[in-house]
C-alpha positions in Angstrom: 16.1 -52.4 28.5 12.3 -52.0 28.2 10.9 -55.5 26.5 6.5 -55.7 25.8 4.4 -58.4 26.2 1.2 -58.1 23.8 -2.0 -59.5 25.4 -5.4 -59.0 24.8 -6.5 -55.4 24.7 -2.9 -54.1 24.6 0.8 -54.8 25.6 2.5 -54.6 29.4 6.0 -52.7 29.4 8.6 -54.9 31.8 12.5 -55.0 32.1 14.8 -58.7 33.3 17.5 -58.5 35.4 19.7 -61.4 37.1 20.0 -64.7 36.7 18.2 -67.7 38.7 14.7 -68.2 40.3 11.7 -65.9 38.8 10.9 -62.9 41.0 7.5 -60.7 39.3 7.7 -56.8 40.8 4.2 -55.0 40.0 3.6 -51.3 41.6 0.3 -50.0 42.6 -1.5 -47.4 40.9 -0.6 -44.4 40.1 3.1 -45.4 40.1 5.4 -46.9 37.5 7.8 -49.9 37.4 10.5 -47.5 38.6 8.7 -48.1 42.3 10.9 -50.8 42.9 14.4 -48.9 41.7 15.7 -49.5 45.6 14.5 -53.2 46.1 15.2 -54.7 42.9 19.2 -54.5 42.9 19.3 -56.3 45.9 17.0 -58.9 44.5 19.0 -59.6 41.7 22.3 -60.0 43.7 21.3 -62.2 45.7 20.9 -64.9 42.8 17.2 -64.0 41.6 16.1 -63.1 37.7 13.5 -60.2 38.3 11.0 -59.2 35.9 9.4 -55.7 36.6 6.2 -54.8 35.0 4.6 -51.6 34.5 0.5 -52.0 35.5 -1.8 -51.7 32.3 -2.2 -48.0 31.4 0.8 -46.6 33.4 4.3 -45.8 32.4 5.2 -47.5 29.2 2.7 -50.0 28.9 -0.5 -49.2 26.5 -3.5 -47.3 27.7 -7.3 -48.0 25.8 -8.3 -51.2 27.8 -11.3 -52.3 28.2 -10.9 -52.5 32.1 -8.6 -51.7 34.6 -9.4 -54.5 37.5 -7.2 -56.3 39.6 -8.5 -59.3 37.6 -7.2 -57.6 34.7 -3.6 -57.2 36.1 -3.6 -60.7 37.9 -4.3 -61.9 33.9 -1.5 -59.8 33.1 0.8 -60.7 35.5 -0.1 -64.5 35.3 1.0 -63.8 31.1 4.1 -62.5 31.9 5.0 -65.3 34.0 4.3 -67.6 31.2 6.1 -65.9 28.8 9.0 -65.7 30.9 8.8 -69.2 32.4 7.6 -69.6 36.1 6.3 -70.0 38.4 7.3 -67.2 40.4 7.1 -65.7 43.8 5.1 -62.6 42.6 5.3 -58.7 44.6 2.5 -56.4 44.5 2.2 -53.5 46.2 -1.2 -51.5 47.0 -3.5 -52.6 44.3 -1.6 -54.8 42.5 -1.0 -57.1 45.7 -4.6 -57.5 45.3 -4.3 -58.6 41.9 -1.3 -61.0 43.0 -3.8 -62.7 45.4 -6.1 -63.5 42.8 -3.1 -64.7 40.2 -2.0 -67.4 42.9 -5.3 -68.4 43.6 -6.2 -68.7 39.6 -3.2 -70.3 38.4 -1.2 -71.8 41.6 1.1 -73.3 39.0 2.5 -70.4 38.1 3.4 -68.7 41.6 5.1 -70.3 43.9 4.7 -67.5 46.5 3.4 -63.9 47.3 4.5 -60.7 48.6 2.2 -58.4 49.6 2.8 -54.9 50.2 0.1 -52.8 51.9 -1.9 -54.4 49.5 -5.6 -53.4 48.7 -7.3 -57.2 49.1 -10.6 -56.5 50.9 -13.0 -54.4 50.5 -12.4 -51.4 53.2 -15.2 -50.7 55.8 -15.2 -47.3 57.0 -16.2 -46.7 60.4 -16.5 -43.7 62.8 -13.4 -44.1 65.2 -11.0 -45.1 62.0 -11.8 -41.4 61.2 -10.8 -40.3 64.3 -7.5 -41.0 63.7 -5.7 -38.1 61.5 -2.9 -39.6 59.5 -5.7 -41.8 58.3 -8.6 -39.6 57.5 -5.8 -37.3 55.9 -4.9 -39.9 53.8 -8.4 -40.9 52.8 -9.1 -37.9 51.6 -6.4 -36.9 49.7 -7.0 -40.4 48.2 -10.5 -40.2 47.5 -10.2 -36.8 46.0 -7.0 -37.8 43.5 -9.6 -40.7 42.5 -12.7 -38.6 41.9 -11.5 -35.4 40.3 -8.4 -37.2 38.6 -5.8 -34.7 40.1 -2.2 -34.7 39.8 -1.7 -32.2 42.0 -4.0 -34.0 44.8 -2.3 -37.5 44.2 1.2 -35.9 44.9 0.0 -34.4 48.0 -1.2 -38.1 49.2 2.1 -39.7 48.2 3.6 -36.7 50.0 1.7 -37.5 53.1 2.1 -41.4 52.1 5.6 -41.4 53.1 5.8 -39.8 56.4 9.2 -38.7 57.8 11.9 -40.4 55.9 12.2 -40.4 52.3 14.4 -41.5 49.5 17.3 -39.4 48.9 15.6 -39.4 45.0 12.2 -38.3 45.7 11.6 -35.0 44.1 13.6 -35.9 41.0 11.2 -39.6 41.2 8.0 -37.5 42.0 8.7 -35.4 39.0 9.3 -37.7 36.8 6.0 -39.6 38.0 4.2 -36.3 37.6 5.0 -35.7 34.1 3.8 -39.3 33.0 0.8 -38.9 34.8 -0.1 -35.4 33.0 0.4 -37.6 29.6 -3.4 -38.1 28.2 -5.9 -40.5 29.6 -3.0 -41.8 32.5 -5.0 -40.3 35.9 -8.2 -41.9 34.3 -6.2 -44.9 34.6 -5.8 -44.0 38.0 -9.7 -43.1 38.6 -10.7 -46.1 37.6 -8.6 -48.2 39.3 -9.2 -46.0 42.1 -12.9 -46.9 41.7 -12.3 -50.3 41.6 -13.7 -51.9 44.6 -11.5 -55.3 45.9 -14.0 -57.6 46.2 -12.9 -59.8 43.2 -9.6 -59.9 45.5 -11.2 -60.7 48.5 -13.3 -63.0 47.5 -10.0 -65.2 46.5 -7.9 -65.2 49.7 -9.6 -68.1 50.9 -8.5 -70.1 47.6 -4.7 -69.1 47.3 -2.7 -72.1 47.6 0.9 -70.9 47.6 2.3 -68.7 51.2 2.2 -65.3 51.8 4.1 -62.6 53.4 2.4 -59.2 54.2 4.9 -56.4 54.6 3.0 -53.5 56.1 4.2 -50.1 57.3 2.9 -48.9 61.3 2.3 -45.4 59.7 0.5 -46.6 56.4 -2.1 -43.7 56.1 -4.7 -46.1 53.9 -5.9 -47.7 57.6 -6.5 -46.9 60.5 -4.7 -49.5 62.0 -2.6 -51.1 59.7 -1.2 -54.2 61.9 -5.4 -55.4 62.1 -5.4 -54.9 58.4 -2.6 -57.3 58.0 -3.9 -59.2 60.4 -7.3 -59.3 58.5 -6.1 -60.1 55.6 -3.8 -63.4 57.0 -6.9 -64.5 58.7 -9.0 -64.7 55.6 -6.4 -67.0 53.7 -5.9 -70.4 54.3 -4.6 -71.4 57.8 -0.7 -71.3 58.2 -0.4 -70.1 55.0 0.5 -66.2 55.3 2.5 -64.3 57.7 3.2 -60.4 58.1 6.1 -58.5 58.6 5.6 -54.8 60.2 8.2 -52.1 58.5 8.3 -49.2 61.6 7.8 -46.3 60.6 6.9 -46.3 57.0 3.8 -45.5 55.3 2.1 -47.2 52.3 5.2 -47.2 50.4 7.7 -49.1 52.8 9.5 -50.6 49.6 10.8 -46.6 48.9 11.3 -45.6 52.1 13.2 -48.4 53.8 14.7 -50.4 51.1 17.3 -52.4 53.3 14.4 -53.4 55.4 12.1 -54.8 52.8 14.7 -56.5 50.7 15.7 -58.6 53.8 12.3 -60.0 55.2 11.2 -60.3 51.6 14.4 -62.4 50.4 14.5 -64.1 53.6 10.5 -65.2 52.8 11.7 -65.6 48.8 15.0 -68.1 49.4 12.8 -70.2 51.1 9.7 -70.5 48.3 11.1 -69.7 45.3 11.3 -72.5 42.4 13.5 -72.8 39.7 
């Protein structure tokens, strides 16, 4: 049962499930709440309550903000978990595991731990022999287009090529459904801004988070050329001993669809042992 939370500028669409510590699920762009339809089931039977949020301007949250930054959602996701009564380990995929960064290092009160996955953090250099490789430079430019011209039809082609080899048994019935809310007005704007929305506010507040951190990355993620350094990248940049990565083999930049069973175990494995409540 969808409930909304009104903040400033609008009102964030989420569901509860379960009973017991507070788990915070937030997709990346371009998606919807329904992102985590395989992960969260398994969170809530293994004793967790788990709140699951639709971003600001996608599925039935409110379009018409102001701004669409990963400051914005960490303010968002940081007001849910008040509202609900944290703190809470908080999972963000893509974009919104960069705005998960800069909720725990703005309010470390209210998140006890974060879950990364392939998360957009730090601002991405792009250099010569990452080209080179061609799931990557695919993917970047399937990306980059869906971002500029605000096409459905190129964003399904890069969450096509986004999940190589396996994929859910659901995914054209899910990718319909996700294309249908998309064509409603002013959502891939949504999408083109965030696109456009440079990580550097993320970035800038690894070195602050205070709270540990898993990084669940897929070997084939198309968004880098190497996603293991990117992982590795991003665990350097926070606080010593404070975040560790788990590799998913064989998924892409949506690990959390494609191996389910995988995710759900190093990610309640990493959630028993930091969540409060």
């Amino acid at each position: 049962m969808t409930e909304f939370l009104t903040v400033e500028g609008g009102r964030i669409a989420y569901d509860v499930a379960g009973e017991g510590p507070l788990i915070v699920l937030a997709h990346g762009m371009g998606d919807g709440r329904g992102a985590y339809r395989f992960l969260l089931p398994q969170l809530v039977a293994a004793g967790f309550r788990v709140a699951n949020m639709d971003l600001r301007g996608h599925g039935e949250s409110s379009t018409g903000w102001a701004s669409y930054t990963r400051t914005d959602v960490a303010g968002d996701i940081l007001a849910l978990i008040s509202h609900l009564g944290g703190p809470a380990v908080v999972v963000g995929h893509s974009f919104a595991g960069g705005a998960a960064t800069i909720a725990a290092a703005r309010q470390p009160e209210l998140v006890s731990a974060l879950v990364e996955i392939c998360p957009f953090t730090r601002p991405q250099q792009l250099a010569p022999a990452g080209l080179r490789v061609a799931r990557h430079r695919t993917g970047l430019t399937l990306l980059l287009g869906a971002v500029l011209t605000r096409s459905v039809a190129l964003w399904k082609r890069y969450l096509d090529h986004a999940m190589p080899g396996v994929k859910p048994a659901d995914h054209a019935r899910y990718l319909a459904a996700l294309e249908a809310d998309l064509r409603r007005p002013g959502r891939m704007a949504v999408v083109g801004r965030m696109g456009g929305a440079a990580p550097k506010d993320a970035g800038a507040e690894l070195p602050a988070i205070r709270c540990d951190a898993l990084v669940v990355m897929g070997t084939l993620d198309p968004d880098w050329a190497d996603p293991r350094a990117e992982a590795d990248g991003i665990v350097a940049a926070m606080p010593a001993g404070r975040g560790t990565v788990a590799m998913i083999e064989g998924a892409g930049h949506y690990p959390h669809a494609q191996y389910p069973d995988e995710v759900a175990a190093v990610t309640l494995a990493f959630a028993k042992e930091h969540a409060h409540g």
